[in-house]
PASEBA-1860 file (N, C-alpha, C; in nm, 3 decimals):
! residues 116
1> XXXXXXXX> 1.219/-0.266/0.656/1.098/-0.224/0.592/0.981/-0.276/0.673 ~ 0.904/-0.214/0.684/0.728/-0.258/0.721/0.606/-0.298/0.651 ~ 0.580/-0.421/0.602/0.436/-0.436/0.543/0.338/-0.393/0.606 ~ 0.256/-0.316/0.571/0.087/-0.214/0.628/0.008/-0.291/0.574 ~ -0.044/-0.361/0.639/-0.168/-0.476/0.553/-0.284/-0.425/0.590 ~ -0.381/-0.427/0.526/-0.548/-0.393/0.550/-0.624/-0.514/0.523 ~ -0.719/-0.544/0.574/-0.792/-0.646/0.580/-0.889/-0.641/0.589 ~ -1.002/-0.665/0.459/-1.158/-0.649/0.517/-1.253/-0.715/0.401
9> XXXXXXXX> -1.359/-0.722/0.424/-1.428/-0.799/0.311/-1.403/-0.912/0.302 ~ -1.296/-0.978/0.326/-1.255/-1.159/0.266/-1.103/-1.100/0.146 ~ -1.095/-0.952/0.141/-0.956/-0.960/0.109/-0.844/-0.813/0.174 ~ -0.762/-0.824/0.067/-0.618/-0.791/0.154/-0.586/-0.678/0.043 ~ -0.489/-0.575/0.121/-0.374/-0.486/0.045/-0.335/-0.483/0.126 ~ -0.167/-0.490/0.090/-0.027/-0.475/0.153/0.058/-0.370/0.091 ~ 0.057/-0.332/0.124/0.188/-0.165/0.089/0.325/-0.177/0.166 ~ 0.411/-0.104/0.093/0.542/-0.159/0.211/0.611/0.022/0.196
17> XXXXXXXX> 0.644/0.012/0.352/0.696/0.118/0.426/0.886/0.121/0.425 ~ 0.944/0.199/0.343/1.055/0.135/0.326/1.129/0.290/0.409 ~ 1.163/0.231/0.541/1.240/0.308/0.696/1.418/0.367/0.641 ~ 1.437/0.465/0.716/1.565/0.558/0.683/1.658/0.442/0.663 ~ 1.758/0.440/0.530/1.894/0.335/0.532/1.866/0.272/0.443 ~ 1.709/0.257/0.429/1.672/0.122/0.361/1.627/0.178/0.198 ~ 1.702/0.103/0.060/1.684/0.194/-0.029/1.571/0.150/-0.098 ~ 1.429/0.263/-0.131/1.304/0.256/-0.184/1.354/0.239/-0.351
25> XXXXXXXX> 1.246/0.150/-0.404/1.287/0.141/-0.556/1.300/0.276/-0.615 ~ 1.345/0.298/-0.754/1.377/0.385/-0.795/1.318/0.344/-0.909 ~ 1.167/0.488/-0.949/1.142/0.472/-1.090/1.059/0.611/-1.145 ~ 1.013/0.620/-1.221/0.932/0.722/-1.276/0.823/0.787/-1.154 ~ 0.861/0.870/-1.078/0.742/0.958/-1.016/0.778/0.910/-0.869 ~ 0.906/0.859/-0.816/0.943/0.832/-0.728/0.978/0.944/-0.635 ~ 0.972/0.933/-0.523/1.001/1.125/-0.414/1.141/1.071/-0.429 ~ 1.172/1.154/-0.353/1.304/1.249/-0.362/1.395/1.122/-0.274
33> XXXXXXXX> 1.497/1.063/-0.312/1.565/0.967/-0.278/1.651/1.033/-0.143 ~ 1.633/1.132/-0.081/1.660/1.148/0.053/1.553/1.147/0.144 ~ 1.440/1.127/0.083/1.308/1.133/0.208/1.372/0.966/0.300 ~ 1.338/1.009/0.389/1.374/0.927/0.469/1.287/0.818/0.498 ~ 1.152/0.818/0.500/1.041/0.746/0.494/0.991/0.737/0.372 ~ 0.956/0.599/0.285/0.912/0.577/0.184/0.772/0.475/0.150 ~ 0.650/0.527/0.148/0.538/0.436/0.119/0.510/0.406/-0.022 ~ 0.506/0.296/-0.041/0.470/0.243/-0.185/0.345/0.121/-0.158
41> XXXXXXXX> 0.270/0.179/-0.242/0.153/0.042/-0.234/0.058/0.107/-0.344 ~ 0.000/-0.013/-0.391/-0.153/-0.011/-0.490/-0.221/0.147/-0.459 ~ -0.230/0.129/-0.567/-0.379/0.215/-0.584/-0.498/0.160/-0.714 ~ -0.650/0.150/-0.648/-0.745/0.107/-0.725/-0.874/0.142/-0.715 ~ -0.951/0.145/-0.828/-1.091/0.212/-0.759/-1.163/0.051/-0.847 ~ -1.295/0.098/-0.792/-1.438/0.068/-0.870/-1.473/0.058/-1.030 ~ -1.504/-0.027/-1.086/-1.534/-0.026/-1.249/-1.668/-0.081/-1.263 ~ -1.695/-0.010/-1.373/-1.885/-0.080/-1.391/-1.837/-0.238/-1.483
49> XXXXXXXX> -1.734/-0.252/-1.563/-1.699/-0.357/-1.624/-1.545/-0.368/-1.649 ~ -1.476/-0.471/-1.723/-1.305/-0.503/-1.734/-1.265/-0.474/-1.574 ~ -1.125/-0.467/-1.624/-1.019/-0.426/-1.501/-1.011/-0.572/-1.433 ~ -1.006/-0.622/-1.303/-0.954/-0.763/-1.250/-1.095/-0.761/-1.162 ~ -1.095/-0.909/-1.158/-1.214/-0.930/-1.069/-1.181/-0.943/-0.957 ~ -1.227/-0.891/-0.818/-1.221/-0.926/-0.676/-1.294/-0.985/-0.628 ~ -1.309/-1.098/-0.511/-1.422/-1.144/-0.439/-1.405/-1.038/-0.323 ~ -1.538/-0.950/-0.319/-1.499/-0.882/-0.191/-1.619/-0.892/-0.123
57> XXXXXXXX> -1.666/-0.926/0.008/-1.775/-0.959/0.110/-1.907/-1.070/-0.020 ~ -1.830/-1.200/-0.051/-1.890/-1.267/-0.150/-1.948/-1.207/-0.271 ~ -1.883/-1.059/-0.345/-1.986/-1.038/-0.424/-1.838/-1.018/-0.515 ~ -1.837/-1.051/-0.683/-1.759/-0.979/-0.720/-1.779/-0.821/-0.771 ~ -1.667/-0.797/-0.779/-1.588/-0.664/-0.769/-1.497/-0.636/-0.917 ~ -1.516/-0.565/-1.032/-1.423/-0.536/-1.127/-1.331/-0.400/-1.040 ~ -1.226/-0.426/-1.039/-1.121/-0.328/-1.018/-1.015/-0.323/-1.089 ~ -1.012/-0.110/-1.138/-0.872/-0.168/-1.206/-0.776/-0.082/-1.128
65> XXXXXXXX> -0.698/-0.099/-1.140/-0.521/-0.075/-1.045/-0.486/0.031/-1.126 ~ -0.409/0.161/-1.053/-0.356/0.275/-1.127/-0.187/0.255/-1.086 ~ -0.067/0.308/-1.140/0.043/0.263/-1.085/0.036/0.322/-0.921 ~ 0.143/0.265/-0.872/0.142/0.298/-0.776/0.212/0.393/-0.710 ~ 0.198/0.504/-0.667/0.228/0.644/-0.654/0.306/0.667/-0.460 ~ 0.435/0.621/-0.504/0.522/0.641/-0.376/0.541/0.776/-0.332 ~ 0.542/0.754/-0.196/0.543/0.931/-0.135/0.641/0.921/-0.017 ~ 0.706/1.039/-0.010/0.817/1.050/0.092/0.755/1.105/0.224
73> XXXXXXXX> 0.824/1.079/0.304/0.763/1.110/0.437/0.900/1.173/0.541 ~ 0.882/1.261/0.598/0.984/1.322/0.747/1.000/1.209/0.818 ~ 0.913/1.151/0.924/0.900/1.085/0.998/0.827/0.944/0.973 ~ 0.865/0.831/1.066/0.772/0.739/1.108/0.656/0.761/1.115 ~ 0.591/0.825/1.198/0.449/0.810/1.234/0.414/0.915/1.169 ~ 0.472/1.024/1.055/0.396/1.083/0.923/0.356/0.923/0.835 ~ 0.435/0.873/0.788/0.427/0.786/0.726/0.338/0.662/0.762 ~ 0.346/0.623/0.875/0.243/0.502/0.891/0.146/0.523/0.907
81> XXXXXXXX> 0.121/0.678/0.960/-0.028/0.753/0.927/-0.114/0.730/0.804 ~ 0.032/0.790/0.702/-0.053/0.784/0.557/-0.046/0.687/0.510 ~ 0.033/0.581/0.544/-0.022/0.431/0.495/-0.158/0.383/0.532 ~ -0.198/0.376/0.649/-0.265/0.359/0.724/-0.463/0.410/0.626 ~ -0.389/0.575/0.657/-0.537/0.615/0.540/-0.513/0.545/0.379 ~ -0.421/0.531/0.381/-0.426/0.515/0.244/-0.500/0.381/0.223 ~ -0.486/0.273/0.281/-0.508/0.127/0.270/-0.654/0.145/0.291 ~ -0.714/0.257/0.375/-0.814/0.236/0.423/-0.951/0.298/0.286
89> XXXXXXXX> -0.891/0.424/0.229/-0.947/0.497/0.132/-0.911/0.372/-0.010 ~ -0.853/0.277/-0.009/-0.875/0.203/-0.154/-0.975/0.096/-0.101 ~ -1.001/0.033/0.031/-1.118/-0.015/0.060/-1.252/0.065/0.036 ~ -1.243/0.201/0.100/-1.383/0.252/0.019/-1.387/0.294/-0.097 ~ -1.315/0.286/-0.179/-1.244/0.320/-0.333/-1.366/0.194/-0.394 ~ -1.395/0.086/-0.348/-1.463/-0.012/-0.376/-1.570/-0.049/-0.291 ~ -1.682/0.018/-0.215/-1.774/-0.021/-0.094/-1.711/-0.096/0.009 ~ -1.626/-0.078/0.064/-1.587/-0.130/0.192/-1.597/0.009/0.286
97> XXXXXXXX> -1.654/-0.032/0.439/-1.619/0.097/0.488/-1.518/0.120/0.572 ~ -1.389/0.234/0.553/-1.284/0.228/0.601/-1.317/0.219/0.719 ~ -1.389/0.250/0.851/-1.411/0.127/0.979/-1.335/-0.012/0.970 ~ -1.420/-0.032/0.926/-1.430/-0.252/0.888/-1.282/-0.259/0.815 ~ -1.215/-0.216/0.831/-1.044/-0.193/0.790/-0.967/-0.258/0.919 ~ -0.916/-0.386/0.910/-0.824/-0.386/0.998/-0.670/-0.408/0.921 ~ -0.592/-0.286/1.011/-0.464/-0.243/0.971/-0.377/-0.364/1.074 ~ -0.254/-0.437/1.000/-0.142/-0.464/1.101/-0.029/-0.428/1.035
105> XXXXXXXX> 0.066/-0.398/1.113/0.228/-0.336/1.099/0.292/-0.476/1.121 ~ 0.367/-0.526/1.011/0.511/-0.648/1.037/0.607/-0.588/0.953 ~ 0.718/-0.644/1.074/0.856/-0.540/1.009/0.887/-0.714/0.929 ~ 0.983/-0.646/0.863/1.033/-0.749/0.708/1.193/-0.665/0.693 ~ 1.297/-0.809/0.744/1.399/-0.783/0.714/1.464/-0.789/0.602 ~ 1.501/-0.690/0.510/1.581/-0.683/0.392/1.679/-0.795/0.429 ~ 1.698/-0.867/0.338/1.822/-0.968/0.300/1.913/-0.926/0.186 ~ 2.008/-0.904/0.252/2.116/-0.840/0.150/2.186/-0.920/0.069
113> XXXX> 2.213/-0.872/-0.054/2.286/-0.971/-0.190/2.427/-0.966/-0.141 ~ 2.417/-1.081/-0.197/2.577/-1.138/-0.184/2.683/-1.082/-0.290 ~ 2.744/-1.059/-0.207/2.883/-0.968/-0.342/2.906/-1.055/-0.432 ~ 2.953/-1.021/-0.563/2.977/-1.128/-0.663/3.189/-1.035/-0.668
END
């Protein structure tokens, strides 16, 4: 799997890219368990009040979180594409400008359970 991290303001979203073999959770509104590429991460906008507070470029921020809406992908670089916008559009989801977005890719090895 791949964590897609975005970075800007003084904070972070991480989404995880789950690569052919590797099995994406399974739940309500999940793609199609043969897509081969699987992105899952946050989604959040802007609130005039409630929802969670953020510190974002020293100012706070009410945001509230919608579930998070996994999408199947053909390929690799379909997919790290749309991670990529995606991380970048929930920064301006809240005044950040997707510019001032810095994206990094770290692969993350699944550790497999031990047979019982």
């Amino acid at each position: 799997m791949l964590l897609i991290r975005g970075e800007a303001g003084g904070t972070t979203l991480t989404g995880t890219l789950y690569e052919r073999g590797e099995r994406a959770p399974r739940f309500k509104g999940a793609p199609d368990e043969d897509a081969p590429y699987v992105w899952v991460c946050d989604e959040f906008y802007e609130v005039e009040s409630g929802g969670t507070v953020q510190q974002v470029d020293d100012e706070e921020v009410n945001v509230a979180f919608e579930s998070p809406m996994p999408r199947g992908f053909d390929t690799k670089e379909q997919a790290t594409d749309a991670a990529k916008d995606h991380i970048r559009t929930q920064f301006a989801r809240i005044g950040i400008d997707a510019d001032a977005v810095e994206i990094s890719v770290e692969k993350e090895e699944i550790e497999a359970a031990e047979p019982q």
